[in-house]
N, C-alpha and C positions, 0 to 999 in steps of 0.2 A: 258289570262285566260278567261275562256267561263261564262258570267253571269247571273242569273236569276232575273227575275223583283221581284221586293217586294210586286209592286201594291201600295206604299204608296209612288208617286210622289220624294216630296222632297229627300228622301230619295235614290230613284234609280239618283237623281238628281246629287245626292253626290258623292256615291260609284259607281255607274254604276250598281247595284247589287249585290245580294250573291255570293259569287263564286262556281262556281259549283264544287261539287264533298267535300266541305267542312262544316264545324260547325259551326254556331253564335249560341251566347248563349242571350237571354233575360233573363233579371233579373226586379226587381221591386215591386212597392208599391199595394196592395192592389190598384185595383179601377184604376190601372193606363194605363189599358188598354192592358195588356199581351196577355190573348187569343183572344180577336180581333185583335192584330197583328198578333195573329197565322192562325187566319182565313183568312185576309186579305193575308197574302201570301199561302195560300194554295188555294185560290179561285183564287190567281194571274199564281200559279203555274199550275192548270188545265187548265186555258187559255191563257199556253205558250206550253199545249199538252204533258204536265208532268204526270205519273202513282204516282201518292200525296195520300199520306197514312197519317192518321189525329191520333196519338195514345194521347187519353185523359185517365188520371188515378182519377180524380175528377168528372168528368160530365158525362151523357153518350152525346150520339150523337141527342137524342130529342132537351135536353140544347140548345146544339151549334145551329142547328137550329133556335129554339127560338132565338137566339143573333143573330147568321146570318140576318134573318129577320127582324128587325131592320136596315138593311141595305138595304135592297133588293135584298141583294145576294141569288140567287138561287144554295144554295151548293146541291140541291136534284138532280138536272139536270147533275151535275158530277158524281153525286155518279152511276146513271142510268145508263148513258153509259160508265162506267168502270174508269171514269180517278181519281176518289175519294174516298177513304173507309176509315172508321173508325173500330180501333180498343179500344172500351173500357177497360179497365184494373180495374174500380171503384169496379166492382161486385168481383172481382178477387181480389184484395187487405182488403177486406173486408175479407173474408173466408180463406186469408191467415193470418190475425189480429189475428180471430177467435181460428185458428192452435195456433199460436205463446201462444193462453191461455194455451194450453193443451200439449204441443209437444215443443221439442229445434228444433229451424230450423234456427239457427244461419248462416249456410253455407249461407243459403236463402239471409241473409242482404246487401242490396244495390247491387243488381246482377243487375247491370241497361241492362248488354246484354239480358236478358228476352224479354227488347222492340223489340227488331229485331228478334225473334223468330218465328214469325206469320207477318214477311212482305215478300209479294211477291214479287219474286226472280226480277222483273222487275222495282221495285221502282225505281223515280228517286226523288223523294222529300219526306220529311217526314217530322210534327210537332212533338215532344213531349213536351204534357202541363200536368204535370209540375213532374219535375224527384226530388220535393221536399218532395213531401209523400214518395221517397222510401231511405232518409235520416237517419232516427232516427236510434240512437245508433250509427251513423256512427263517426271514430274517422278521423280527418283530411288526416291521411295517409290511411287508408281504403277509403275514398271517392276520393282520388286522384288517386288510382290503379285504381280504378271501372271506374271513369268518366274517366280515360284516355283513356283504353281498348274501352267502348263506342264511343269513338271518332273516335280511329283507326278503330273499325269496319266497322264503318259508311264511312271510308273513304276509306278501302281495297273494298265497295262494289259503289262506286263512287255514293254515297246518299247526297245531297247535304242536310241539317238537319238544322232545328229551334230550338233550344233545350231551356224550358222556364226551371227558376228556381226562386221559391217566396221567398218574402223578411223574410218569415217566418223563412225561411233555416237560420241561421246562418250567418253573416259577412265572417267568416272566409271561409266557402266552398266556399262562392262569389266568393273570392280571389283566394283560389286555382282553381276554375273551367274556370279561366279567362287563365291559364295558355296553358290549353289544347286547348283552341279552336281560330281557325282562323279568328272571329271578336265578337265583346260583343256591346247589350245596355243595358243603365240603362234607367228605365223609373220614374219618380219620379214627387211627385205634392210640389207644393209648395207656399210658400205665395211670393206674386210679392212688394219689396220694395216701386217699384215708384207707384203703383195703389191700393196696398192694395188687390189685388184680388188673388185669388188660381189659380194657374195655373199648367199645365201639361207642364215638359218639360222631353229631352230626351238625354244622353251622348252617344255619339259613344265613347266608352271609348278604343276599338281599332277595327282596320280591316287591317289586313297585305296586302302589294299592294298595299295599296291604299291611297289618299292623302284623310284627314278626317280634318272637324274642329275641334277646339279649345273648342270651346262655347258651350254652351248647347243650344236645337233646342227644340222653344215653337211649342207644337200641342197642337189639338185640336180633340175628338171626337165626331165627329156628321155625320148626314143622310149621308157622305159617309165613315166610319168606321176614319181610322186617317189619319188628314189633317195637314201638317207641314203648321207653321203661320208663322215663322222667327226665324231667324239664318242662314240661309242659305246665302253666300256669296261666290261666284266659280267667279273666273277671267271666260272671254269667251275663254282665250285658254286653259282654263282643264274642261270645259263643257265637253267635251267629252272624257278627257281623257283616257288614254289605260293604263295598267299596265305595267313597264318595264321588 
């Protein structure tokens, strides 16, 4: 199976990549680093000659910038010559809030195929950060039809997809959204036993295909977006492993 770089070393170290044409889903803590993972592979995605479509429902496209920038990533220079666009949704959800004072528009709720409405027909990548605003009122079996359907979409149009969801969401959508998609991280901070320090670590909690550790993997985020510290342990004959 055909893979795409992550852009976050360690990590392509592991998996080999996303698999193309399929879903991982991020999950995680406040602060823990979500949408610069989203960025970091959509910046990795444009300079693998990918058509990467960026759909933010909280920020608009200034934000990301801003945080980009911080990096030294030049997402403007994608955006210019076609291989990078952003779809806001913040403006858009807002005015639908608005409706919901005045109007039932219950059909409306957790219509998550909305996001692929306005991508063009040549996408090969895509982030959605974060399909957790479009949640509420959702009852476990309503969110599992919805995010299913999203997924086959995504996968009937061979979109290989980032899909973020905040720790905000609920426990239990976690669970069920883990069901649907063909690899998950959890990204979480925590207090480190032996040093007393807070740290950032990260669960490959699955990725079908592919051979994944056990352990949770300490990173870190600084001047080059997210850097794996340790965890990582590959015999040298599955360095390079292939999928069976």
């Amino acid at each position: 199976m055909k893979r795409i770089k992550t852009g976050i070393n360690g990590i392509d170290q592991i998996t080999g990549g996303f698999p193309d044409g399929r879903s991982i889903l991020i999950t995680g803590d406040a602060g823990s680093g979500k949408t610069i993972f989203g960025l970091q592979f959509a910046k990795m995605s444009c300079e693998q000659g990918l058509k990467t479509v960026y759909i933010t429902t909280e920020e608009d496209s200034n934000d990301l910038y801003t945080q980009s920038s911080a990096f030294s990533w030049d997402l403007k220079s994608f955006e210019d010559n076609g291989s990078l666009s952003f779809i806001e949704l913040a403006g858009i959800r807002a005015k639908v809030t608005e409706a919901e004072m005045s109007i039932d528009i219950e059909s409306m709720k957790g219509n998550f195929s909305k996001f692929l409405n306005d991508l063009p027909d040549d996408t090969q990548t895509v982030v959605i950060d974060n399909i957790g605003s479009y949640t509420a009122k959702l009852t476990p079996y309503e969110f599992r039809d919805r995010f299913d359907l999203l997924v086959y979409e995504l996968k009937q149009r061979n979109i290989t997809a980032l899909i973020i969801l905040d720790s905000a969401t609920s426990r239990e959508l976690n669970e069920i959204a883990l069901f649907s998609v063909y690899g998950a991280f959890k990204l979480m901070k925590r207090d480190n036993p032996y040093t007393g320090r807070r740290e950032r670590v990260m669960d490959i909690v699955k990725m079908r295909s592919t051979k994944t550790p056990t352990q949770f993997i300490t990173y870190e985020i600084n001047s080059n977006g997210i850097t794996i510290v340790s965890g990582i342990e590959l015999d040298p004959e599955n360095k390079d492993k292939k999928d069976k």
